[in-house]
C-alpha positions as a printed NumPy array, in Angstrom:
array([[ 43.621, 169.86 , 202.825],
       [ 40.556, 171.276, 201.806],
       [ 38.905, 173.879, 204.003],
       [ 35.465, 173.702, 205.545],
       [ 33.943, 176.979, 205.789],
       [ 30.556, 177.459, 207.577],
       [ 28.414, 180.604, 209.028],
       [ 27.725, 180.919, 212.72 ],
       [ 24.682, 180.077, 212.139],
       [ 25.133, 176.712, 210.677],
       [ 28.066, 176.239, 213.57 ],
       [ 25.236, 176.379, 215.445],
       [ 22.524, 174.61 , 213.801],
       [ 25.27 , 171.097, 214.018],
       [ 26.894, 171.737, 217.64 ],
       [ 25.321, 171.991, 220.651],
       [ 25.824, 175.103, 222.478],
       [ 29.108, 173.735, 225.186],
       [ 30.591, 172.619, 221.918],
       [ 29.742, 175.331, 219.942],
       [ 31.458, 178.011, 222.893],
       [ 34.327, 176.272, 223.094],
       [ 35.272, 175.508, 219.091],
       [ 33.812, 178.424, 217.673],
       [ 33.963, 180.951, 220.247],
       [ 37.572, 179.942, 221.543],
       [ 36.581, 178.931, 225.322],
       [ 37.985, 176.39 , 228.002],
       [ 35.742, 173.788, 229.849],
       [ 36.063, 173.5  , 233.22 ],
       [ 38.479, 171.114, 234.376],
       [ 37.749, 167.642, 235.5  ],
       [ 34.36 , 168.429, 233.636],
       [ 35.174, 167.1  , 229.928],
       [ 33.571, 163.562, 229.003],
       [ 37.085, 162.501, 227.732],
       [ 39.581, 164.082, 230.411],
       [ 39.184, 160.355, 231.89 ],
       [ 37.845, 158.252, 229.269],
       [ 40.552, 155.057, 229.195],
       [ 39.119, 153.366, 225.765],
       [ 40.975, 152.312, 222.916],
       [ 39.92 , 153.903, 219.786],
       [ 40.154, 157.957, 217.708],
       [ 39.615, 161.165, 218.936],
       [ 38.106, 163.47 , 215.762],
       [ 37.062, 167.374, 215.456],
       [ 33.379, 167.345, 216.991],
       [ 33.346, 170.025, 214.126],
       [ 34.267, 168.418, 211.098],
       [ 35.02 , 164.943, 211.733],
       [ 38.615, 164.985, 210.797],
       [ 40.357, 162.497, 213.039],
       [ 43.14 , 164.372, 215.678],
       [ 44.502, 162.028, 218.304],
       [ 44.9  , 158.242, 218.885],
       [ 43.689, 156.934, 222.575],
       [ 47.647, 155.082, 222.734],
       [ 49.319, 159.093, 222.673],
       [ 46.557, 159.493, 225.635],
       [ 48.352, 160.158, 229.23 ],
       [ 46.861, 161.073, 232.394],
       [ 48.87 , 164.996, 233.097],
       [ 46.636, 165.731, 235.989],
       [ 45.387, 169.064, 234.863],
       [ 41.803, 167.555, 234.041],
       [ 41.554, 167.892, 230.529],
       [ 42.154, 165.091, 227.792],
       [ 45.994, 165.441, 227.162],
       [ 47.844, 163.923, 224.338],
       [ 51.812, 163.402, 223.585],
       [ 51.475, 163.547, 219.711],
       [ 48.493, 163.971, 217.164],
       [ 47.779, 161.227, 214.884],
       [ 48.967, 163.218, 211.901],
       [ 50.671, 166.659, 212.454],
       [ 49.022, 168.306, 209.568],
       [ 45.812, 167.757, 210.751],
       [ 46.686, 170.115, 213.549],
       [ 47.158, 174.107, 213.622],
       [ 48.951, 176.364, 215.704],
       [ 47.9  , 180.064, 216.552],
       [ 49.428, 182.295, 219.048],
       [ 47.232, 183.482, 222.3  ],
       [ 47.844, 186.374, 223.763],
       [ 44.63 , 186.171, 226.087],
       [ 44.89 , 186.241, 230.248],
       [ 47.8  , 188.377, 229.934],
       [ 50.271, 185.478, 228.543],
       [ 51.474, 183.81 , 225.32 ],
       [ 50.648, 180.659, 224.476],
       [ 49.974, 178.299, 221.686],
       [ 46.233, 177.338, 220.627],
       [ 45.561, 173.954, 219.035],
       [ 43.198, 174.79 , 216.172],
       [ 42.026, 171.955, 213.749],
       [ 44.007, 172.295, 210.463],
       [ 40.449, 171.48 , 208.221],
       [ 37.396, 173.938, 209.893],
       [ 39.716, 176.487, 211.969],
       [ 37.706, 174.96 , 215.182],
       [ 39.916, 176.095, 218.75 ],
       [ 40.408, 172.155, 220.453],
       [ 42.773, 173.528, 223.317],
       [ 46.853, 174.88 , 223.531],
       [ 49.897, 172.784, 223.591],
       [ 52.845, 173.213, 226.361],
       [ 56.61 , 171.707, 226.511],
       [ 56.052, 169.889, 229.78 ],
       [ 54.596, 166.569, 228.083],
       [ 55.852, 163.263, 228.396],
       [ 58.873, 161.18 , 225.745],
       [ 59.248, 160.759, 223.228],
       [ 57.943, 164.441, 221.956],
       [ 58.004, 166.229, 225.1  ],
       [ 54.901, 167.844, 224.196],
       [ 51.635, 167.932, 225.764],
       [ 48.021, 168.878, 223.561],
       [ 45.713, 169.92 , 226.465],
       [ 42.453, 169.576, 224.96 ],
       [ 39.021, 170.408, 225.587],
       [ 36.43 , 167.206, 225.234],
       [ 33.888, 169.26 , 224.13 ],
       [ 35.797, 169.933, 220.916],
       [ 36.267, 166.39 , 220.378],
       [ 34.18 , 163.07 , 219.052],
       [ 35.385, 159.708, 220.151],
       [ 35.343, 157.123, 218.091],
       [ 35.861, 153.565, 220.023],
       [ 38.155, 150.627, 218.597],
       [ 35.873, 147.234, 218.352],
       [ 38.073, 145.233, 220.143],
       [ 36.287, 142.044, 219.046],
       [ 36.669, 143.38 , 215.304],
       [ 39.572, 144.961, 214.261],
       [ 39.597, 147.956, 212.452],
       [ 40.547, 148.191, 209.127],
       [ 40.652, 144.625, 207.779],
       [ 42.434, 144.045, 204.202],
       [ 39.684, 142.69 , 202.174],
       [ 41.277, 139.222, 201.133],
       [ 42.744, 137.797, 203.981],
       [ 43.338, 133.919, 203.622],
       [ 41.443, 131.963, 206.048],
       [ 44.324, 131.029, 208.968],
       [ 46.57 , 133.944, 208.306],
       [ 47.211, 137.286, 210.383],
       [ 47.994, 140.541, 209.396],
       [ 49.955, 143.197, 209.74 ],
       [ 51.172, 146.654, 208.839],
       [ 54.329, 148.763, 209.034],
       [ 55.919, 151.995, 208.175],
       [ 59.542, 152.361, 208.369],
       [ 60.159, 154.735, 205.16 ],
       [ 59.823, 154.383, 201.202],
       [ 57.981, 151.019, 201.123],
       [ 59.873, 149.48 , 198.189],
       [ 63.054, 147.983, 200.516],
       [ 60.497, 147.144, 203.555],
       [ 58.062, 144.982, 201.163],
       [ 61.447, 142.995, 199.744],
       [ 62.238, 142.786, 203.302],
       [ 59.133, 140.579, 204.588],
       [ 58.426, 139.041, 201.863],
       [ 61.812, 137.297, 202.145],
       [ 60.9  , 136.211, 205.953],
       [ 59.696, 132.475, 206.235],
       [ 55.944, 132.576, 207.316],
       [ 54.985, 135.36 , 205.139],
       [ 52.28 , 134.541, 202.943],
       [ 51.464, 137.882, 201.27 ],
       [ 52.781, 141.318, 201.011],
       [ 51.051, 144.627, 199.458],
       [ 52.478, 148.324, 199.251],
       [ 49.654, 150.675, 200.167],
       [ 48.794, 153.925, 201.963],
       [ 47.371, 153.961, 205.636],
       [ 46.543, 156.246, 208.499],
       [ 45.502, 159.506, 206.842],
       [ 42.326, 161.022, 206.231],
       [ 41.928, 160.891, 202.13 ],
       [ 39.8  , 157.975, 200.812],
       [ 41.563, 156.091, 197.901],
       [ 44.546, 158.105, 197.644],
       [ 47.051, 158.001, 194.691],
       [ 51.146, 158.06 , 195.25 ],
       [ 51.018, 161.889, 194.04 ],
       [ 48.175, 162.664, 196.66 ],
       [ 50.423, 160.946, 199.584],
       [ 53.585, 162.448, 198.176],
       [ 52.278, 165.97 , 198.559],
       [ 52.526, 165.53 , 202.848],
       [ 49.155, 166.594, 203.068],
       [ 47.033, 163.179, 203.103],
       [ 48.401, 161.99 , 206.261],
       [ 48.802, 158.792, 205.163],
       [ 52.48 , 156.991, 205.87 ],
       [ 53.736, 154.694, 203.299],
       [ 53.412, 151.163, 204.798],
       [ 53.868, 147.375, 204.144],
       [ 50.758, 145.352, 204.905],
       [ 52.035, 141.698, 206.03 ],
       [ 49.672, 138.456, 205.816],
       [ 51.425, 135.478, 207.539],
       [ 50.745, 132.32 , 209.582],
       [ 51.068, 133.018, 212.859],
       [ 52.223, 128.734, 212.94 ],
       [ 55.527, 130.044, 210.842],
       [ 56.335, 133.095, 212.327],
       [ 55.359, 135.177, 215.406],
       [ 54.043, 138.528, 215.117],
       [ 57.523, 139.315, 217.623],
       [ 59.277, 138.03 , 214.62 ],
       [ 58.234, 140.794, 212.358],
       [ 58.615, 143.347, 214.912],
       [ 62.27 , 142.45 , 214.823],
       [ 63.053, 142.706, 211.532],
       [ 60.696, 146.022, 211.354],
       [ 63.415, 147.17 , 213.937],
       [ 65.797, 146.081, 211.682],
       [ 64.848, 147.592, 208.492],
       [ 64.741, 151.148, 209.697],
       [ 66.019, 153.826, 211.826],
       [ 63.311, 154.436, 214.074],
       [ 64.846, 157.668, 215.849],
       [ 64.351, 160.249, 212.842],
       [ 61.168, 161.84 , 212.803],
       [ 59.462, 161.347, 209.232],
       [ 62.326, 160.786, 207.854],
       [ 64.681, 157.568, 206.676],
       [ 67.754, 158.614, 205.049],
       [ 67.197, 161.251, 201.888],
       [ 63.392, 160.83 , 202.105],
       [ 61.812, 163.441, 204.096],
       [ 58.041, 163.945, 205.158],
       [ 55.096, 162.534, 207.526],
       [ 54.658, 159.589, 204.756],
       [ 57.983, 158.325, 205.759],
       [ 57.288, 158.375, 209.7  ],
       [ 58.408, 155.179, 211.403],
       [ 54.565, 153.315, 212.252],
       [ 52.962, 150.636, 213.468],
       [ 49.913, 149.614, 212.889],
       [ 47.969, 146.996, 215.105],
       [ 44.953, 144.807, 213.825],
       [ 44.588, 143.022, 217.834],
       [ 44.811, 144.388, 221.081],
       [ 47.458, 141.414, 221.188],
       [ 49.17 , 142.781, 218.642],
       [ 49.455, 146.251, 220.705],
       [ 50.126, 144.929, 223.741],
       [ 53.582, 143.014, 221.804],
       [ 54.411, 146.235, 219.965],
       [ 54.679, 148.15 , 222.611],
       [ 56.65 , 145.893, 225.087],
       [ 59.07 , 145.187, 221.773],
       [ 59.525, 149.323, 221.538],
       [ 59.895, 149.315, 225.239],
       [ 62.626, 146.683, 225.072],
       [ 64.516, 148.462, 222.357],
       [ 64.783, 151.706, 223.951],
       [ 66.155, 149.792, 227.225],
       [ 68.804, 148.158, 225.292],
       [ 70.515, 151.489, 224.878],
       [ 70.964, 150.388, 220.895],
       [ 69.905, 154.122, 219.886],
       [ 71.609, 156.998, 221.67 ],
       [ 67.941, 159.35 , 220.439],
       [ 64.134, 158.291, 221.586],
       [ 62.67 , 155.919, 219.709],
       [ 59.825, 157.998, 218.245],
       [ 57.754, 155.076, 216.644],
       [ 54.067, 155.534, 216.787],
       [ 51.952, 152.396, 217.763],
       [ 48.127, 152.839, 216.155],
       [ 45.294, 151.112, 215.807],
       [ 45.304, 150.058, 212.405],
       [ 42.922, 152.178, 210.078],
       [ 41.862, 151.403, 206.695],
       [ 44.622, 150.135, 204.505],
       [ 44.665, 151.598, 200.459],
       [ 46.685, 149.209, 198.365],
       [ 49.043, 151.149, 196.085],
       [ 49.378, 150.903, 192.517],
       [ 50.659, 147.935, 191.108],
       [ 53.619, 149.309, 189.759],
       [ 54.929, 149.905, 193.398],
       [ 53.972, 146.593, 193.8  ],
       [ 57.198, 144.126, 194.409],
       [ 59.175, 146.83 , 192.792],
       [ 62.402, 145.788, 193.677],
       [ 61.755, 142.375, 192.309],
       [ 60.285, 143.301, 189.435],
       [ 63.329, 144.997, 188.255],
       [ 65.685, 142.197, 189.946],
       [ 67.108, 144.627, 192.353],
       [ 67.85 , 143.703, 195.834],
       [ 67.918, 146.844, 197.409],
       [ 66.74 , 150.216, 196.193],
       [ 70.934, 151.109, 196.372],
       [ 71.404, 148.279, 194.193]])
C-alpha cells in the first residue's frame, strides 16, 4: 500500500483542529463526546485523514466505554499496530496502515468471533452511509428481474462451478471485491495487500431460488471457521465473505450464520464477515468458468 506522506502544515490545512489533535498529535476525545460513539447507521467508517476505508457499521457493538468500538476491521491490512507506553502502561495503538494517522488502541476484551475490541476515536474517522434505497455497488449488467449476489469462501474457481450448477442461477462472474485498489489485476490481489477477497458474484431469479438457498450451499462450499484461509490457500483474499446488495439480504445472512453456529456443526466460531457489498471488479476472463473450460469438475480433479 502506498504511503501518504504530508507536512504538519498541510495536516493542518485539510483537518480541522479536534481531528487534527487526535490523528496527528496522538490524543483521545473525551468519552461519550465522539459523533460516532452512538451513531447506529448502516454504511463505512474511513481515515478522516486519507480516506482509506477502516471499519464496516455490521463489526459495530455498543462496549459501553463511549467511544465507537469495533470487533474486526474491514480489511486487516488497512490497519497498524504500534506499542504505547504513555500513562504509565502498555498498550496497543490503532494507527491507519496508509497516512500513519493514530484512530485509537485495541484490547482483548471484545466480543466473538475475534475477541477483539478497536476503541476508536470519531474524530479520526469519516462515515460514509449505505443508501438503503440503492444498494451499493451494483454489477453493471444486471438482467431486468434478477438479484444479485456475492460470496467469498476461498479460490473462486470451485465456488463459481458451484452456483452456476444451482437451478435459478442465471449468471456467474469471478471478480475481486471489498478492498481499496480500483481495477485490480489477479497479481495485485494475490500480493495480500489490495484487500480485496476473491469472490463469486451470483445473478439469479429470486422466482427459482431464494437468496436462503445460496446461503446454504455458500455454507456448503467452504469451511467457514479458518481465518483467510481454505485448505492450502492462505491470505485475506481467501477470507470466508459475504457480501449483501439489500438490507434484506443482511438481515437473512446473518440469521443463516446465526443458525449455523447454533447447530453445533463446527466445533471453532464461525468467523464469516457479513458486508455491505462494495464495488465488484470482474476478473479476467481466463478465471472465468475455469473449471469448465478445461472440463474439470473440481479444482482436485
Amino acid at each position: 500500500m502506498q504511503k501518504i506522506i504530508k507536512s504538519d502544515e498541510e495536516w493542518k490545512q485539510q483537518l480541522t483542529d479536534e481531528q487534527y489533535r487526535v490523528t496527528r498529535g496522538k490524543g483521545t476525545e473525551r468519552a461519550f463526546c465522539g459523533v460516532f460513539h452512538d451513531n447506529h447507521k448502516e454504511g463505512i467508517y474511513h481515515c478522516v485523514c486519507c480516506d482509506l476505508p477502516l471499519f464496516a457499521s455490521n463489526a459495530k457493538f455498543d462496549s459501553g466505554t463511549g467511544w465507537p468500538s469495533f470487533f474486526q476491521p474491514v480489511a486487516e491490512e488497512n490497519i497498524g499496530t504500534e506499542t504505547d507506553f504513555t500513562h504509565g502502561m502498555s498498550r496497543t495503538e490503532i494507527v491507519c496502515a496508509r497516512c500513519d494517522a493514530h484512530l485509537g488502541h485495541v484490547f482483548q476484551d471484545g466480543p466473538r468471533p475475534t475477541g477483539l475490541r478497536y476503541c476508536m476515536n470519531s474524530a479520526a474517522l469519516k462515515f460514509v452511509e449505505v443508501d438503503q434505497e440503492q444498494p451499493r455497488g451494483k454489477k453493471a449488467g444486471v438482467q431486468a428481474g434478477l438479484a444479485q449476489a456475492g460470496f467469498g469462501a476461498g479460490c473462486f474457481w470451485g465456488v463459481e462451478a458451484a452456483f452456476a450448477a444451482l437451478p435459478g442461477v442465471h449468471e456467474t462472474a469471478v471478480g475481486y471485491q471489498g478492498g481499496t485498489l480500483k481495477k485490480p489485476t489477479y497479481e495485485d490481489v494475490c500480493s495480500g495487500r489490495t484487500g480485496h477477497a476473491e469472490v463469486v458474484h451470483v445473478e439469479y431469479d429470486p422466482a427459482e431460488v431464494s437468496y436462503e438457498q445460496l446461503l446454504e450451499l455458500f455454507w456448503e462450499e467452504h469451511d467457514p471457521t479458518t481465518p483467510n484461509r481454505q485448505g492450502p490457500d492462505v491470505g485475506t483474499q481467501y477470507r470466508s465473505v459475504i457480501f449483501y446488495y439489500t438490507p434484506a439480504q443482511k438481515t437473512a445472512a446473518e440469521a443463516s450464520k446465526a443458525k449455523l453456529e447454533a447447530s453445533g456443526r463446527f466445533r471453532r466460531p464461525i468467523v464469516t464477515q457479513i458486508v455491505a457489498a462494495p464495488d465488484f471488479y470482474r476478473a479476467e476472463e481466463y478465471h472465468q468458468r475455469y473449471l469448465e473450460k478445461r472440463g474439470q469438475r473440481s479444482c482436485a480433479f
